[in-house]
Steps between C-alpha positions, in 0.01 A plus 500: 500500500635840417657716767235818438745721719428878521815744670357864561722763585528863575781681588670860513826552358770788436628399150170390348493349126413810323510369116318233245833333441655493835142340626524292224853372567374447914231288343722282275719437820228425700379247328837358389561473923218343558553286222160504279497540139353840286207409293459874413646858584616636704301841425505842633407815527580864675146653618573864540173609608525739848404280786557169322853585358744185477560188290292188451649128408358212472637155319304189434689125626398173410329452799304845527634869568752730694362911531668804616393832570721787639394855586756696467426859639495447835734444702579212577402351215192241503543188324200239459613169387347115423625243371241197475595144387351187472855356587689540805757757543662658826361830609829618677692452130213787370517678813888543423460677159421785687783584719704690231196731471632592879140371686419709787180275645393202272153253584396203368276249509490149310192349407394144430190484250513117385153448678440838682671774619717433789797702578821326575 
């Protein structure tokens, strides 16, 4: 039976991802650390609407997704992040692709959703 794991983060960093191809780059590594495969992506995109400024990722694995959203005009920078799988991968692996983005507070939770939602 597939894994259905679900990692949702949020955290506040100094040197947030601020561009489509450095998000897309954290993506590719990502996924290459947790070792899954890309079916498609990864895409981007740099919102620059007041309030809602920042960049947007998201790349599709073989066994579902991984999503990123930073807000870059505050500061410290928000960053919104899941990465969902129907195979198992280890959260703290994930958790470390942030540190170079110098994390001031970081929570997360990990979610099992194979029958219901239970968090691990």
């Amino acid at each position: 039976m597939p894994a259905h794991k679900h990692l949702i983060i949020r955290a506040e960093v100094n040197r947030p991802i601020t561009s489509e191809k450095e998000i897309k780059k954290w993506l590719r590594n990502v996924v290459k650390k947790i070792d899954m495969k890309i079916i498609k992506g990864p895409y981007a995109s740099y919102v620059s609407k007041e309030g809602n400024r920042g960049v947007t990722g998201v790349v599709m694995i073989e066994t579902s997704h991984i999503a990123m959203h930073v807000w870059d005009e505050v500061r410290p920078a928000l960053v919104q992040c899941d990465v969902y799988s129907c195979a198992t991968f280890s959260s703290n692996e994930v958790l470390a692709e942030f540190l170079p983005m110098d994390v001031v507070k970081i929570d997360s939770v990990l979610l099992d959703r194979a029958s219901e939602i239970n968090v691990i």
